[in-house]
N, C-alpha and C positions, 0 to 999 in steps of 0.2 A: 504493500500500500504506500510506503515512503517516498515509493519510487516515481507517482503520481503525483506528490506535490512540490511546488515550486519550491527555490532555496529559500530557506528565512531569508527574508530583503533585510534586516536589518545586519545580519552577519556579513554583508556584503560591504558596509560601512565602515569596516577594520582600519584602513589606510589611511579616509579623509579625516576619522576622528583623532589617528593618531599624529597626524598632520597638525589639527587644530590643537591638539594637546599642547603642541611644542611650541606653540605661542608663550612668548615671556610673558602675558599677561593671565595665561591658562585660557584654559577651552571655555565658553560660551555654547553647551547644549543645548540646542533651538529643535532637536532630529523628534527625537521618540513620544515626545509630549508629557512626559510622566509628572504627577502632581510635586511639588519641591514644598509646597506651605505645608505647617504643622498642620495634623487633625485637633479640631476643637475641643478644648478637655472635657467637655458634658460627653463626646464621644467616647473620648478615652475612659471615661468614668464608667458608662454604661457596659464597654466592654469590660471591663475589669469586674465590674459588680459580678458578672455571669459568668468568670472565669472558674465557680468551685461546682457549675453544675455537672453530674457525673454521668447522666445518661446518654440516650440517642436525640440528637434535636428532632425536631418534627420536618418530614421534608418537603410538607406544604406550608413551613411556616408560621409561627405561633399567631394564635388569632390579635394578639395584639402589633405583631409587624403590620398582618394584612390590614388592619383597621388602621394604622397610619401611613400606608401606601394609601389607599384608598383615600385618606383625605388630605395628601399631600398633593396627590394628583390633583385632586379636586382644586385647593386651594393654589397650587403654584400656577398650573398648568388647563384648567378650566374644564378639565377631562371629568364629564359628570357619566353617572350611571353604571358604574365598575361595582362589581361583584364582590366582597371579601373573599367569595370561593374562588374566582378569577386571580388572582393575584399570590404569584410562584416566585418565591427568593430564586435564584442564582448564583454559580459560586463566579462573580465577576459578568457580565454580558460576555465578555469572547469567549468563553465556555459554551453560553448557550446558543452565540453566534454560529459558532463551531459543530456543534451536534446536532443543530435543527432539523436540519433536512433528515438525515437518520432519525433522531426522535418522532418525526413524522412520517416517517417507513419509507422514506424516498429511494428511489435505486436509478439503475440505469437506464431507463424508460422514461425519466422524470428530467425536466429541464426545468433549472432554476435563473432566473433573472437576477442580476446585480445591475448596478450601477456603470454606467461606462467607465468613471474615476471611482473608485471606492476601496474603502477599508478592504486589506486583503482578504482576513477573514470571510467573506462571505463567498468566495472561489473556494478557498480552502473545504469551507463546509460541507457546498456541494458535489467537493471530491470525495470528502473522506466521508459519504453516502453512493458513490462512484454515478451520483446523476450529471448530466449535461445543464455544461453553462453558455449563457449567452448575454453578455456586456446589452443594455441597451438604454437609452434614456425615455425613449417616446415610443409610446404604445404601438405607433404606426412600424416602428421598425422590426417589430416581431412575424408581422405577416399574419397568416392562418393558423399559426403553432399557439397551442396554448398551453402554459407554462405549468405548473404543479403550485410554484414557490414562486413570487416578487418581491426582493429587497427593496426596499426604500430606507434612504438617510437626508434625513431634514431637522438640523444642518447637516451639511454633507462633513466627512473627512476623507480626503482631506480638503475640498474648497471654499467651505462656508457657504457653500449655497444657499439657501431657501427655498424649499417648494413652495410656489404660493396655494393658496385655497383652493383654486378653479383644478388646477393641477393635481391635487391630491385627491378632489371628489373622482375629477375623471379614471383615475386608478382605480380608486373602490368602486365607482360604478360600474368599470370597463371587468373589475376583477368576479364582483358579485355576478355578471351577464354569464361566466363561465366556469364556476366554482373554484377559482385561482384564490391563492391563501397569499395574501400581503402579510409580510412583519416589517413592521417599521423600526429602525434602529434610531433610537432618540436621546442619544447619550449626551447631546447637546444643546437642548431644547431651552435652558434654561441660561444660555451664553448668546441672548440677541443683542447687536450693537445695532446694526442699521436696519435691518427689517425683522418684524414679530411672528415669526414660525411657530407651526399647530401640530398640536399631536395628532396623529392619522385617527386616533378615539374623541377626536375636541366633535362636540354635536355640530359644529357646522362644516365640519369635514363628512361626517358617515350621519348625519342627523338620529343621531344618539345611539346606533346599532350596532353592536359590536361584531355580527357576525363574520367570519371569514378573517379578522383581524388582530395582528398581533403587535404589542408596542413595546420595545425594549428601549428599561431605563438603567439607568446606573448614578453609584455616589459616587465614582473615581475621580470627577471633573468636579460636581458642585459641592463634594465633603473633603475633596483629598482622601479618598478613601482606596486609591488603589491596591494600597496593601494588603487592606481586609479582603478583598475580592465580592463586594456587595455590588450586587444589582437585580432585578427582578423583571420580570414579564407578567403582563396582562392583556386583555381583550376578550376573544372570543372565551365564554366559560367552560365550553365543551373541547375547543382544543386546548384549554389551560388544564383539564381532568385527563386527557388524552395524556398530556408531558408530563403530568404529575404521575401517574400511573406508571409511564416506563421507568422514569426516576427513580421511584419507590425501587423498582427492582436493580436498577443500576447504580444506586448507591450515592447518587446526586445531590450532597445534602449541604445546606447553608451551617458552618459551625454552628452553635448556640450562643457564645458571644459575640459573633459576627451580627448574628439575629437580633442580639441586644441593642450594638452598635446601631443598628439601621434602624431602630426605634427614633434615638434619640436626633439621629438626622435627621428623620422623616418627617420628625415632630416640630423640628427649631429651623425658622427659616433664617432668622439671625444672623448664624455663620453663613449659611448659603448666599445669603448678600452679600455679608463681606468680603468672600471668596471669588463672587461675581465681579466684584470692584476693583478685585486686586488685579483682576486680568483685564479688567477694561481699562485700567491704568496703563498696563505695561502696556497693551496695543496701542494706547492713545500716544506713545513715546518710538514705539516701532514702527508703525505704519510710514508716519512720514519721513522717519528714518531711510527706510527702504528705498521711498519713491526718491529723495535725496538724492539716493546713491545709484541713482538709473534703473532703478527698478521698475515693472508696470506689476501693480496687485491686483489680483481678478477676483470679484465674488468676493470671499471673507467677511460676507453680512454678520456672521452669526458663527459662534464657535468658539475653538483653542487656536487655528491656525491661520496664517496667512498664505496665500498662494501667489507667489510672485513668478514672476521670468526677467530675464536679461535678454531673450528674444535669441538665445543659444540651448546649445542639449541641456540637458539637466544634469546630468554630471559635470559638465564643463562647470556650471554655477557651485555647484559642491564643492568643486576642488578650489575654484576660486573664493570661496567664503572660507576653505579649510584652512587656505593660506594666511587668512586675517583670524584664524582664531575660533571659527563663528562654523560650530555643524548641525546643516541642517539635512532632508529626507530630499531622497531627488524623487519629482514628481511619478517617476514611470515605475515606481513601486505600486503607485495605485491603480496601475492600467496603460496602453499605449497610449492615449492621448495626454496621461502628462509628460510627455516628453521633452516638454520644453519649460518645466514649474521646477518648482522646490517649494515645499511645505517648510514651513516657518511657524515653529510653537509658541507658546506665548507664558511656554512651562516654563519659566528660568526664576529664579529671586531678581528681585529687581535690583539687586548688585549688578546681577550678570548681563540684565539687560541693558543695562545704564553703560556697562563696558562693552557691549555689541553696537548701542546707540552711536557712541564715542569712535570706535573703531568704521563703523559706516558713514561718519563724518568726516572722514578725512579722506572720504572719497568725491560727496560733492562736490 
């Protein structure tokens, strides 16, 4: 099966990061996006509280996570009508990104839709299901085939797109006309700068009906939570019993302090503001940075990332920012058409930024 999937893209980065390392001023990690802010101590507290339980946690998740998913969603994200029974811990979203299509008995008969730019994971998954994938962004370019599985990511990673409304009914109408299961990947939802993206569940998207529909969220971006590995799905209730079922047997279970942890997110929007501020600072410092230094940024409504070019490969941009210190993802990790981007995190302390800021200044 190994032999089916692509190389880890990030293992490929060996050289440019060790390039940027060898900056006197040290490396500037712009590449993988990983959270760098502490987790909030109400987090850390709750985790700790739950660290003496000795049993098996629950792997549909204790009724008090689901009841503050459930109105977190509500309350962040507008997403009314969700289920407590609907709503499935995860250990991390690429976990479940990863096994989807298997969890839903997919094989090789089954074509699955991603994104023409997207998170690798969701190739990934419908290999390691051995179904057929097809990159596409517009319904029209699928033809007569209809697909088993539709990825969607609004905002995108890596471009910060946004679907807008009209956009996203047309999927779920286009999807319901042909029993096609959309899971929307929403890891970002809650990172809008320039325009206000929906959850594929928001009632003016599916007018309140969850059917055929799957939303995946996570705390890794709005808690710094990527080390606990918290994230969760919801939507349709009968394919959320469907995942929860094979889980049961496969072993799929959210620790019990991780479960604690995700309470106390779930519950305090607080930190999640502040966490939302911290990154809209640094973009607000980066962006014009960039464009400074001859850059064009595309899209980046909404997100972690910026997607810029120099109107060259994407490697050439790599090794040229490696030179300055500064390592970022070359775009054609997420598909042939970024072949000419580099994804630009917004993961850094704002030391590191401020020394990326400064180093892209003296390129103007």
């Amino acid at each position: 099966m190994s032999a089916s999937l692509p190389e880890f893209p990030w293992d490929t980065l060996a050289e440019a990061k060790a390039t940027a390392a060898a900056h006197p001023d040290g490396i500037v990690d712009l590449s993988v996006g990983t959270p760098v802010d502490p987790v909030a101590p109400l987090i850390q507290d709750a985790l700790a509280s739950a660290g003496a339980e000795p049993g098996y946690p629950a792997t549909a998740g204790t009724a008090q996570l689901r009841e503050s998913a459930v109105a977190a969603l509500a309350r962040r994200f507008g997403v009314t009508g969700v289920a407590e029974s609907a709503v499935l811990p995860v250990i991390g979203t690429k976990e479940l990104i990863a096994w989807l299509p298997t969890l839903l008995g997919l094989g090789p008969a089954d074509v699955v839709v991603v994104p023409e730019l997207a998170y690798p994971t969701y190739d990934v998954g419908a290999r390691l299901a051995k179904a057929q994938v097809v990159r596409a962004d517009s319904l029209t370019q699928l033809g007569p085939q209809t697909p088993a599985l539709v990825f969607l990511n609004s905002p995108s990673n890596p471009t910060g797109r946004v679907l807008g409304i009209e956009h996203l009914r047309k999927v779920v109408g286009w999807a319901r006309e042909r029993g096609v299961l959309v899971a929307s990947d929403e890891c970002y939802l809650g990172l809008a700068w320039d325009a206000a993206p929906l959850s594929v569940l928001h009632p003016s998207v599916c007018d309140g009906d969850h059917r055929g529909l799957l939303a995946v969220h996570s705390l890794s971006k709005s808690s710094s939570l990527a080390g606990y590995r918290a994230g969760l799905v919801t939507g349709d209730a009968s394919l959320v019993a469907e995942l929860l079922a094979v889980r049961k047997h496969a072993g799929m279970i959210v620790p019990t302090p991780v479960q604690a942890a995700m309470v106390a997110a779930l519950d305090d929007d607080d930190h999640e503001k502040l966490q939302r501020e911290r990154y809209a600072q640094r973009r607000a410092v980066l962006l014009p940075a960039l464009r400074s230094a001859g850059f064009t940024v595309d899209h980046s409504e909404a997100g972690l990332y910026l997607w810029a070019s120099r109107g060259e490969g994407c490697h050439e941009t790599v090794a040229w920012l490696a030179e300055r210190g500064i390592l970022v993802a070359p775009g054609d990790f997420y598909g042939p058409g970024g072949a000419r981007h580099v994804r630009v995190a917004l993961t850094a302390t704002d030391e590191r930024i401020a020394a990326a800021v400064q180093r892209l200044a003296h390129l103007s």
